[in-house]
matplotlib code that plots the C-alpha trace (Angstrom):
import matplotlib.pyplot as plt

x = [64.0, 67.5, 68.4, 64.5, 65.2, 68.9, 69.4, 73.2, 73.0, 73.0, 72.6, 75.3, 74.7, 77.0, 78.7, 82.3, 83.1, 86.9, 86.4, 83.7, 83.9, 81.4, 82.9, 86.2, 85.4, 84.4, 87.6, 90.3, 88.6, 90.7, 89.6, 87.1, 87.7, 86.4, 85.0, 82.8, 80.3, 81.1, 81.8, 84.7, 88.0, 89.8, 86.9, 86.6, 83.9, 81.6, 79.9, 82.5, 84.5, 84.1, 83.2, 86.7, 87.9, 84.9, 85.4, 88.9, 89.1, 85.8, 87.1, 85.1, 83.8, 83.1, 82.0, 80.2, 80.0, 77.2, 76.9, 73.2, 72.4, 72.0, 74.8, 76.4, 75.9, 77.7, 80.7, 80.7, 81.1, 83.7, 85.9, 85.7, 85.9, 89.8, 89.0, 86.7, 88.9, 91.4, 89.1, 88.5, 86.0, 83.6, 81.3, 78.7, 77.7, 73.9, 72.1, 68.7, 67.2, 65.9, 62.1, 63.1, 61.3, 60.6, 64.7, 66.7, 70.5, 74.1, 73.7, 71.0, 71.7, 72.7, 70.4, 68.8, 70.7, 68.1, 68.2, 72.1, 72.2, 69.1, 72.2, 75.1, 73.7, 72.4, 76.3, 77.5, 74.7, 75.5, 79.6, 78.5, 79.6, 75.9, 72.8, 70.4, 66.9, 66.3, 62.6, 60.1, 63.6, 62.3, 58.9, 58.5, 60.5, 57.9, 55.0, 56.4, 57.0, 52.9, 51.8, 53.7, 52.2, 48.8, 49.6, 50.6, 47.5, 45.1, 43.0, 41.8, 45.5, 46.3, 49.4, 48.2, 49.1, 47.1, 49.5, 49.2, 47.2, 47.6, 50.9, 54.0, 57.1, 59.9, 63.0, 65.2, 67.6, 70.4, 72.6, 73.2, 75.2, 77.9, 79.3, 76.1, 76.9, 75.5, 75.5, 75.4, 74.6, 75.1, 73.3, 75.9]
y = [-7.5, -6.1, -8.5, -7.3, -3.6, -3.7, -5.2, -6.2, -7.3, -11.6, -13.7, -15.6, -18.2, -19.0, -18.7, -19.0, -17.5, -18.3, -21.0, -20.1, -20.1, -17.4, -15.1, -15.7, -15.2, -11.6, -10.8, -12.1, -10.7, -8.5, -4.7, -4.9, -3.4, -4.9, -3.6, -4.5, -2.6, -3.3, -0.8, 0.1, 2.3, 2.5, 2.7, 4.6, 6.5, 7.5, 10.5, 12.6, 12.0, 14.0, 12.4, 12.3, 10.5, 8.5, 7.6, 7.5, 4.3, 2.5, 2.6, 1.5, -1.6, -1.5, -4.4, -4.4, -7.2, -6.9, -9.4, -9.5, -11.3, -10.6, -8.8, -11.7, -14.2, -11.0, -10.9, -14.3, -14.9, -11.8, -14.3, -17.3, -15.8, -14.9, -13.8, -10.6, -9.9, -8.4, -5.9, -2.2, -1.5, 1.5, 2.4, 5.5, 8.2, 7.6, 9.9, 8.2, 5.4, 1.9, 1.6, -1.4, -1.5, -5.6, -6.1, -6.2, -4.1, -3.9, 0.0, 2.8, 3.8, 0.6, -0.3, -3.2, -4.6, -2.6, 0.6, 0.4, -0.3, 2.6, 5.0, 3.3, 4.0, 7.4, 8.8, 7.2, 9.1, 12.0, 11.5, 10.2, 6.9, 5.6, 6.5, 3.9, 5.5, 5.0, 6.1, 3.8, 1.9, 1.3, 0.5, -2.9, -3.2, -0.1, -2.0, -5.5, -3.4, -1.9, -5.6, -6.9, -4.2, -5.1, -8.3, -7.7, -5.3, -7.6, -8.9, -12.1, -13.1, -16.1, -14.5, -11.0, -9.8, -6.3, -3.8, 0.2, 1.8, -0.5, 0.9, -1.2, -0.9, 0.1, -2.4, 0.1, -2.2, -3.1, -5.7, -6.0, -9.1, -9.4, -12.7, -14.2, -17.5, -18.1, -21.6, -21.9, -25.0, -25.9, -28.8, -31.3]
z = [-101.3, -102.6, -105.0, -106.7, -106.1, -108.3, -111.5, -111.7, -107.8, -107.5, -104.0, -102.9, -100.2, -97.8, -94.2, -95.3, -98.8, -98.9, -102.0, -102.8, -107.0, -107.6, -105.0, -106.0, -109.9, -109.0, -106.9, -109.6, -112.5, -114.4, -113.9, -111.2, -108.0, -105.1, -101.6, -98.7, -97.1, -93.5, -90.4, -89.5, -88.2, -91.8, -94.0, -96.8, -95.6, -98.3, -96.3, -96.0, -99.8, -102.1, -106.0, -107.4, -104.2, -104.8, -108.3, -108.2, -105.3, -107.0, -110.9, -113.8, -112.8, -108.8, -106.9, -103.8, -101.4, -98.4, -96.0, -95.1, -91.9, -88.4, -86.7, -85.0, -88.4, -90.5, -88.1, -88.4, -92.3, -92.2, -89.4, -91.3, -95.1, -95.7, -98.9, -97.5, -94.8, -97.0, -99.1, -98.8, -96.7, -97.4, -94.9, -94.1, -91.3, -90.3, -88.4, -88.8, -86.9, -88.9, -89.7, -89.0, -85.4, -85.1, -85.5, -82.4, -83.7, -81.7, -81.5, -82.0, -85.4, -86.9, -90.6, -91.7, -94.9, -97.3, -95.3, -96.0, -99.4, -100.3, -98.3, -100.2, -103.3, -102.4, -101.6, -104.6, -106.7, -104.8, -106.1, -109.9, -109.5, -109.7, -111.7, -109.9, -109.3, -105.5, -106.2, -104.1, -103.1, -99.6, -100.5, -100.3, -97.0, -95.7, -96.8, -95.0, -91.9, -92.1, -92.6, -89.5, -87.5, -89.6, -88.3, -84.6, -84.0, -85.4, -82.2, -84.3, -85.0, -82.6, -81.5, -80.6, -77.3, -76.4, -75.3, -74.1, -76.0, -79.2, -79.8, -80.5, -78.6, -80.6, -79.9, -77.6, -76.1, -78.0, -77.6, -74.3, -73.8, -76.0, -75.7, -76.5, -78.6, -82.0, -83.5, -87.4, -89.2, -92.7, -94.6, -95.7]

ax = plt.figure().add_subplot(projection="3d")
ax.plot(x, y, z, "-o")
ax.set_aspect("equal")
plt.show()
C-alpha cells in the first residue's frame, strides 16, 4: 500500500540485504544520505528536532530504508543485514494507538509499517524536508481494515465466529513471550 501511496519509494525483497546490489547502489551513491527508520536509544528522533536539525542530518538527497514485516521478521533482517546495522537511525514519539486492530504488536503504541511512514513523513513536512501530500494517505489501509471487519461480521462468511454483541476484540496483549522462535525460508 506504501510503495502506491509515494512516488520515489521502490520494494526491495529480501531477508538479508548485506549484498544485496540494489541496496547497496543507494548507500555508496555519491551525495545521498542514508537512514533507517527503526526504534531505538540513539535515534535521531524526529519529534523533538527542530527543521534545521532536521535538514541539516538528512541533506539534499535523503534516503529512507523501512523494513516492513512483522516485528520478529524486522529484527531479524536488521541482525543478519551488516549493511543497515551501521546507518543512522531516525525514529518518532507516538502517542496514538494502530487502527491496525487484527495485527498482534511488541508494545501498545507500536505502528503498522503504513501508520509509520504517514508519521515519518508528517515530521519531516512539519521541518521542510518534505512536501508529500499525506491527504487520504491512510485511506486505503482504513478501508482494508472496514472490509476485514465487513468480513469478520458477516454471519454467511464460513469463518465467522459470533462474539458479544457483534463487536470485535481489539488485540490487547502484546507480545507476551519473547523468545518465541521464528523460522524464515527463502526459495533457492
Amino acid at each position: 500500500m506504501t510503495k502506491l501511496q509515494l512516488q520515489n519509494s521502490e520494494i526491495i525483497v529480501g531477508v538479508d540485504f548485506t549484498n544485496n546490489k540494489r541496496v547497496n547502489e543507494i548507500l555508496t551513491q555519491e551525495n545521498n544520505s542514508s537512514f533507517l527508520l527503526y526504534p531505538g536509544k540513539e535515534n535521531f528522533n524526529l519529534s523533538v528536532k527542530n527543521s534545521s536539525e532536521t535538514g541539516s542530518l538528512m541533506g539534499d538527497n535523503p534516503h529512507l530504508f523501512i523494513l516492513d514485516g512483522t516485528w520478529p521478521c524486522a529484527r531479524k533482517m536488521l541482525s543478519l543485514s551488516k549493511n543497515l546495522q551501521k546507518l543512522k537511525r531516525v525514529s518518532f514519539d507516538n502517542d496514538i494507538k494502530s487502527k491496525f486492530i487484527f495485527k498482534q504488536q511488541p508494545e501498545a503504541l507500536c505502528l503498522s509499517t503504513i501508520e509509520s511512514i504517514y508519521t515519518v513523513i508528517n515530521l519531516l513536512k512539519e521541518n521542510k524536508v518534505e512536501q508529500c501530500d499525506t491527504k487520504g494517505f491512510l485511506s486505503p489501509f482504513e478501508k482494508m481494515i472496514e472490509h476485514q471487519v465487513m468480513y469478520i461480521q458477516n454471519p454467511n462468511n464460513k469463518n465467522y465466529r459470533p462474539s458479544k454483541n457483534g463487536e470485535i476484540p481489539v488485540k490487547i496483549n502484546y507480545k507476551l513471550n519473547p523468545l518465541i522462535s521464528v523460522v524464515f525460508e527463502q526459495e533457492g
